[in-house]
C-alpha positions as CSV (number, residue, x, y, z in Angstrom):
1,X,100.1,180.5,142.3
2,X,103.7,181.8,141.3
3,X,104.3,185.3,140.7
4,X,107.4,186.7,139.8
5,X,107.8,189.9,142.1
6,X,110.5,192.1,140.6
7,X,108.8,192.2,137.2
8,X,111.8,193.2,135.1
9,X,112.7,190.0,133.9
10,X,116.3,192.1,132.0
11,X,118.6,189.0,133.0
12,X,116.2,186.3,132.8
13,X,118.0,183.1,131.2
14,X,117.2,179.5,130.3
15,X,117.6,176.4,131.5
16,X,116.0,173.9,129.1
17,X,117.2,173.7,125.3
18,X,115.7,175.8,122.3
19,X,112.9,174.9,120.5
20,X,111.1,175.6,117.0
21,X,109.2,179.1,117.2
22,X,106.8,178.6,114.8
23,X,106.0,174.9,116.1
24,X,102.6,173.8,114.4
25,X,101.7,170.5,116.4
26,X,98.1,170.1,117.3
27,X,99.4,169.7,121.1
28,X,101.1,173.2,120.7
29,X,98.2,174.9,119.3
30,X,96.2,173.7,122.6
31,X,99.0,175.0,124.9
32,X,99.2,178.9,126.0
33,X,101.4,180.5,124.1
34,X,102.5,184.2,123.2
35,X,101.5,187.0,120.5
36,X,105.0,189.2,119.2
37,X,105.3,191.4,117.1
38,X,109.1,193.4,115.4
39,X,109.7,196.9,114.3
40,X,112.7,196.5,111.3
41,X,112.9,199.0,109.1
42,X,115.5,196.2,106.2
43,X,113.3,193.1,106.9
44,X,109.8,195.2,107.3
45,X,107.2,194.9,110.5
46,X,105.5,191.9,111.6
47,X,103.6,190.2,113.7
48,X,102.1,187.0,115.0
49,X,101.4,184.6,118.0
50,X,101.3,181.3,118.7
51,X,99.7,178.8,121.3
52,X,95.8,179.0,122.9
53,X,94.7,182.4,124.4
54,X,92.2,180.3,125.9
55,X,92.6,176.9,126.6
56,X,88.8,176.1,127.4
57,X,87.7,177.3,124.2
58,X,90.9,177.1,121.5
59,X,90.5,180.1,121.2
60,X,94.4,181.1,119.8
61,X,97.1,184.4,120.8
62,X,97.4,186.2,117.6
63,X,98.0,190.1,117.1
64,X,95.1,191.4,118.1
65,X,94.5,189.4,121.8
66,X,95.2,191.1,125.2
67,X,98.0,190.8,127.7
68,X,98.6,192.4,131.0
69,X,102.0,193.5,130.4
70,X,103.1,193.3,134.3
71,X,105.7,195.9,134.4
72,X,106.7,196.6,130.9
73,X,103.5,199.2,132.3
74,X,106.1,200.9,134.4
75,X,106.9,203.3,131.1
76,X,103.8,204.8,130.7
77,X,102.7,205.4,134.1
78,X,106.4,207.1,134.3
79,X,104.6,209.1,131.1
80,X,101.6,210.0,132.9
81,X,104.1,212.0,135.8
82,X,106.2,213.3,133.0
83,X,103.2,215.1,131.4
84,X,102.4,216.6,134.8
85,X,106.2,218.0,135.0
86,X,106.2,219.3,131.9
87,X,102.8,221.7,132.9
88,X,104.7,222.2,136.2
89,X,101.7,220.2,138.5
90,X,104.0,218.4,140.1
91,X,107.9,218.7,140.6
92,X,110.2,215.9,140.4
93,X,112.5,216.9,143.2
94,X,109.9,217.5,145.3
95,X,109.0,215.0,148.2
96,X,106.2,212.3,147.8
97,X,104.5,214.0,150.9
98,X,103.8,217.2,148.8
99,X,101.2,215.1,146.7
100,X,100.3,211.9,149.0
101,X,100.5,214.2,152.4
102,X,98.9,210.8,154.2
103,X,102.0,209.7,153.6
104,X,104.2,210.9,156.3
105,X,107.7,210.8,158.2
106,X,110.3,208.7,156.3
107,X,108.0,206.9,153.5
108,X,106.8,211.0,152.2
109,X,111.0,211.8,151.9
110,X,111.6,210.0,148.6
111,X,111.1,212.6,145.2
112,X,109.6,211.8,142.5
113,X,112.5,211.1,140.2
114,X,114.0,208.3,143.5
115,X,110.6,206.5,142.9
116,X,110.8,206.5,138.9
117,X,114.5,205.8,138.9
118,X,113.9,202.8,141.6
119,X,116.4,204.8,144.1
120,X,113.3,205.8,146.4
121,X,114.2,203.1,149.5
122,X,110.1,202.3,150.0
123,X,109.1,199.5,151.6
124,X,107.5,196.2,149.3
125,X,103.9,195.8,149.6
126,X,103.3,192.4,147.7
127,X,105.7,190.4,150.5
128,X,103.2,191.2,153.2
129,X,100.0,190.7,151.1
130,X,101.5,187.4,150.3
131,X,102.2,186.7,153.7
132,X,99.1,187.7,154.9
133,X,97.5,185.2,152.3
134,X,96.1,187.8,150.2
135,X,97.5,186.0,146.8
136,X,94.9,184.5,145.7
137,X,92.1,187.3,146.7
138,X,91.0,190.8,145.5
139,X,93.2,193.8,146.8
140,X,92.0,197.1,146.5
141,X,94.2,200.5,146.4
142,X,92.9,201.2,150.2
143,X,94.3,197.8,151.4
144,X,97.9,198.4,149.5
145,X,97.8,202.1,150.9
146,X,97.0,200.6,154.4
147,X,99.9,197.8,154.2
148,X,102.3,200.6,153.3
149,X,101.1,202.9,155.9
150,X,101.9,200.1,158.3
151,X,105.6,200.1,157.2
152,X,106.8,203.5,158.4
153,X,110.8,203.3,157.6
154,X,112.5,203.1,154.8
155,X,114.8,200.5,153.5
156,X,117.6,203.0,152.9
157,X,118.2,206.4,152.8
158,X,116.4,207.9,149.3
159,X,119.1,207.9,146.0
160,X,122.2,206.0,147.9
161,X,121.2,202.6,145.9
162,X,118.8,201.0,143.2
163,X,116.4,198.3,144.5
164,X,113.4,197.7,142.4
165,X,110.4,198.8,143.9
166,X,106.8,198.3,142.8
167,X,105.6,200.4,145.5
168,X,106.9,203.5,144.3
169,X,105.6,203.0,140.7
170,X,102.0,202.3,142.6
171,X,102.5,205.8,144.4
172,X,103.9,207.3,141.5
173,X,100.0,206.1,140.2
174,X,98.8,207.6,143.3
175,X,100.4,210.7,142.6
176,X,99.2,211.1,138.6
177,X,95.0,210.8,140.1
178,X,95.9,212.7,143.2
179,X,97.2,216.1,141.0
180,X,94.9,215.3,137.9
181,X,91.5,214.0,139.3
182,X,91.5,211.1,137.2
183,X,92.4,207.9,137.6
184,X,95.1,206.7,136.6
185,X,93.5,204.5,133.7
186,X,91.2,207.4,132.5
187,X,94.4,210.2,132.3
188,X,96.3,207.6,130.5
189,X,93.4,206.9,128.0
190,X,92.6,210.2,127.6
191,X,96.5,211.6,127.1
192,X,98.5,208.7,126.4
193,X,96.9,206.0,124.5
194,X,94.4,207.7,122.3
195,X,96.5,210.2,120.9
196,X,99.2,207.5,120.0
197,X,96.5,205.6,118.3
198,X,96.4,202.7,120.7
199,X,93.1,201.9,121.3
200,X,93.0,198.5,122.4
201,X,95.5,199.5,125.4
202,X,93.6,200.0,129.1
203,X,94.6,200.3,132.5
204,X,92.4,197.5,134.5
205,X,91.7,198.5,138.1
206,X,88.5,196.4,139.0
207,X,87.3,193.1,138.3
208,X,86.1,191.6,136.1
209,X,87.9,193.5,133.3
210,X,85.5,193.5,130.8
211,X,87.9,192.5,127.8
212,X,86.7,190.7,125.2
213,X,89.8,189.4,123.8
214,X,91.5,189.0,126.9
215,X,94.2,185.7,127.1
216,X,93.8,183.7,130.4
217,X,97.1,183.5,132.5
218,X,98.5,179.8,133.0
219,X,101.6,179.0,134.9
220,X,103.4,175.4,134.2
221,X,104.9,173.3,136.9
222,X,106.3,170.2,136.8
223,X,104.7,169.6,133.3
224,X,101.2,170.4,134.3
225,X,99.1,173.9,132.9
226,X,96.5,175.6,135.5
227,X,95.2,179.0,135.4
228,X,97.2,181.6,137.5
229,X,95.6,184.8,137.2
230,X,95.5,187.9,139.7
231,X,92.4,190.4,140.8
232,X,94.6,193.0,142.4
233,X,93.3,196.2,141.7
234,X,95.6,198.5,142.2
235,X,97.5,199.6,139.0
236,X,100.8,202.0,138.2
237,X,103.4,199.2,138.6
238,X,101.6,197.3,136.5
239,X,98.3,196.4,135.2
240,X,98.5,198.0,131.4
241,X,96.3,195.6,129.4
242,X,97.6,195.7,125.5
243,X,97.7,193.5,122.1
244,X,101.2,192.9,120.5
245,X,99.5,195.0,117.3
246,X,99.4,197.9,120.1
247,X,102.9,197.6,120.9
248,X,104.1,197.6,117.8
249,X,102.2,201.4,117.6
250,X,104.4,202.5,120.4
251,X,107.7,201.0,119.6
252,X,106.9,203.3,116.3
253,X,106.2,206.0,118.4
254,X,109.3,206.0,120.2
255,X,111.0,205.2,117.1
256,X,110.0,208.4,116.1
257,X,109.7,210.1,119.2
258,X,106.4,211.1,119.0
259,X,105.6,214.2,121.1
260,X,102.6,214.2,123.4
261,X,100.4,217.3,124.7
262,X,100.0,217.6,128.2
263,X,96.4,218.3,129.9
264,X,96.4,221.8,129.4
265,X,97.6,221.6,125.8
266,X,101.5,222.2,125.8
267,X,103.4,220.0,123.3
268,X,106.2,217.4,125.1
269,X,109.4,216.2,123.6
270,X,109.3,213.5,122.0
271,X,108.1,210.2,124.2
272,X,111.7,208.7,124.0
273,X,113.3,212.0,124.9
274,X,110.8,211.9,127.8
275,X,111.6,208.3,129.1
276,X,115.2,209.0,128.4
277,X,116.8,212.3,128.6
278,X,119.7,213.1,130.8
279,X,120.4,209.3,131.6
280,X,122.9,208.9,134.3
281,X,124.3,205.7,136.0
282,X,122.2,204.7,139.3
283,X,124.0,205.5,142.8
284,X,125.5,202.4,143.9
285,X,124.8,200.2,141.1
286,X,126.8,201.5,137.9
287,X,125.9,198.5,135.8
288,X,122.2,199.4,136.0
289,X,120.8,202.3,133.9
290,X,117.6,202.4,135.3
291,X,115.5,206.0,133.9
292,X,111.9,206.7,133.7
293,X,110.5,203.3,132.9
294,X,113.0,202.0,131.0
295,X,116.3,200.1,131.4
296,X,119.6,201.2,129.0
297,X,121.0,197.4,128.4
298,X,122.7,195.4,125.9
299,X,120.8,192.7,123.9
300,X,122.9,190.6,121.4
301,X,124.6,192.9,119.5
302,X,121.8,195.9,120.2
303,X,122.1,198.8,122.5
304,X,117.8,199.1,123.9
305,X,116.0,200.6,125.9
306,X,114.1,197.7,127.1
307,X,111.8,196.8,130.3
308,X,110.2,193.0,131.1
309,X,107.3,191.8,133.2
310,X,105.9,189.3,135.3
311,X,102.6,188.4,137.0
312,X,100.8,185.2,137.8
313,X,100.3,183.5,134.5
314,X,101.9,186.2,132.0
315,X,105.2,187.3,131.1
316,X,106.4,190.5,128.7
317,X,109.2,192.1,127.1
318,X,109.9,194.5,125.2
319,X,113.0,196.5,123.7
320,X,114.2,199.2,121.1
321,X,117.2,199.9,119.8
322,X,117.5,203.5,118.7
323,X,120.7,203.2,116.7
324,X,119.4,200.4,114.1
325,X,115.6,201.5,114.4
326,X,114.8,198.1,115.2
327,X,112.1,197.0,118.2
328,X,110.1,193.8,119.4
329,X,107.6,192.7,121.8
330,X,106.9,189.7,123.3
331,X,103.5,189.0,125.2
332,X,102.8,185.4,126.8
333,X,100.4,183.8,128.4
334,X,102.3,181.4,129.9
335,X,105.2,181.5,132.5
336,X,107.8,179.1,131.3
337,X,108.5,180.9,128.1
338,X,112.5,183.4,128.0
339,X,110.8,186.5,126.3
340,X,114.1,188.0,126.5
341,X,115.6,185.3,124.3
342,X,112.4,185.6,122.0
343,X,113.1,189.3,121.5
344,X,116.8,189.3,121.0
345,X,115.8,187.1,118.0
346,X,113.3,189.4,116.5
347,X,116.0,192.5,117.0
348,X,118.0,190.0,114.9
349,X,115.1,189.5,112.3
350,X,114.6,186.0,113.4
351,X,112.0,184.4,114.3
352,X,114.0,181.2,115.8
353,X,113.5,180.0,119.0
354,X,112.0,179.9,122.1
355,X,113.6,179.5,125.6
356,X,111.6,177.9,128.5
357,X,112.7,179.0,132.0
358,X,112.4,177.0,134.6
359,X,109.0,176.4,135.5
């Protein structure tokens, strides 16, 4: 099984020619697909899908199915420690130690706001659980915890560079239950998705999931479809299960920067104010504007915030651009499709093509 390990997908690109979005052959009903959906305030909102959520059944990807978002999640659990800094339980400056003390020496160094912003220098934890032939096999917290413990320097020294790092949005996870008492899924149910209305968004940190509605992951090589899909448990890099429908409730939400209230009842800023505020170029790497779960880039002629994702058999992206009020999602189900491309058309308010990557 292929898994694509960085998960932001920002400069993904094509290889293989355009082709019709809205294609309507029987043989492209039967093959995954994706669900989208735009935020346009000239052209209106819409939504849609196309291709098999499950291939076994016919069962097709419309609005309303499920995707694990990979780490287009990233935002949100970056939410979750934001609503804890606002009430003052935990400190972004401070040291990861203060809240994880198991975590010691070097790895505790990092602060909060290294880990969101991707500066932290931790250690992967998916290369050695790949190595270790753990791919294909259920992985609980305990067993990530135990492969990071086993890692005791850093990469570099804490805010001197930006490398991408799931393991500080898992500890970041860590961190949210650790303070709160709740797991991660529950505090972002209980304070995140139900008070922005969506309801058909979870956090999935056992197996079997439980969703009804959920899309099976396929990856595509060399022309031939085969389930790829993951039962790692742990969750805060990725793992937010959503609809496109869902999406298009928080691209409206940060469209009009909804404020939150924390746990013990203050009111936030706004949820792009949040994710966003005081934005400054990353040490090291001044073409990246990496903040709090989002990435500041350029798509066509739009300025977005924007974030992709990748995991076995699904791929995500979304994107919103606060000057024109315009947003998209893209969830997949399938590994070969450019959800990039696919969203720089809906910004556009076209619903044009699709780029396949390489497989």
């Amino acid at each position: 099984m292929k898994r694509m390990l960085a998960g932001i997908l920002l400069a993904a690109g094509a290889s293989v020619g355009p082709e019709a979005l809205a294609q309507s052959s029987a043989a492209m009903e039967h093959e995954p697909g994706c669900a989208w959906v735009r935020l346009h305030p000239a052209l209106g909102n819409a939504a849609g899908g196309w291709g098999a959520a499950d291939r076994q059944t016919g069962r097709p990807n419309d609005a309303d199915t499920i995707f694990n978002i990979a780490s287009v999640s990233k935002q949100f659990t970056a939410l979750a420690v934001l609503l804890l800094a606002h009430e003052r339980q935990v400190d972004l400056d401070a040291p990861l130690s203060r809240y994880l003390p198991q975590i010691t020496g070097e790895l505790g160094t990092p602060t909060l706001r290294q880990m969101l912003r991707h500066t932290s220098g931790l250690p992967d934890y998916i290369s050695p659980l790949f190595d270790g032939g753990r791919e294909d096999e259920v992985v609980t917290v305990a067993e990530t915890m135990a492969v990071i413990l086993r890692q005791p320097q850093l990469e570099f020294t804490p805010g001197s560079r930006f490398d991408y790092s799931n393991t500080g949005y898992f500890l970041l996870g860590q961190v949210v239950e650790h303070v709160s008492g709740q797991t991660l899924a529950d505090f972002s149910r209980q304070y995140i998705f139900q008070p922005l209305g969506m309801s058909a968004t979870t956090i999935v940190d056992h197996y079997p999931s439980g969703i009804a509605r959920l899309a099976r992951g396929y990856e595509k090589r060399d022309g031939h479809v085969s389930i790829s899909e993951s039962a790692w448990e742990q969750s805060g890099d990725g793992q937010v299960h959503t609809s496109a429908r869902d999406m298009l409730r928080w691209l409206r939400h940060l469209d009009a920067d909804t404020p939150l209230a924390t746990p013990g009842g203050l009111h936030t800023a706004g949820v792009l104010t949040l994710l966003t505020e005081g934005n400054v170029p990353v040490a090291g790497k001044p073409e990246v504007s990496y903040h709090y779960g989002l990435e500041a880039v350029n798509l066509g002629n739009e300025a977005v915030w924007a974030h992709g994702g990748g995991w076995a058999g699904y791929r995500s992206f979304m994107a919103y651009a606060p000057k024109s009020h315009r947003g998209a999602a893209v969830l997949c189900n399938i590994t070969d499709v450019d959800v990039k491309a696919v969203a720089e058309g809906l910004l556009a308010g076209e619903l044009r093509k699709i780029k396949r990557s390489d497989p």
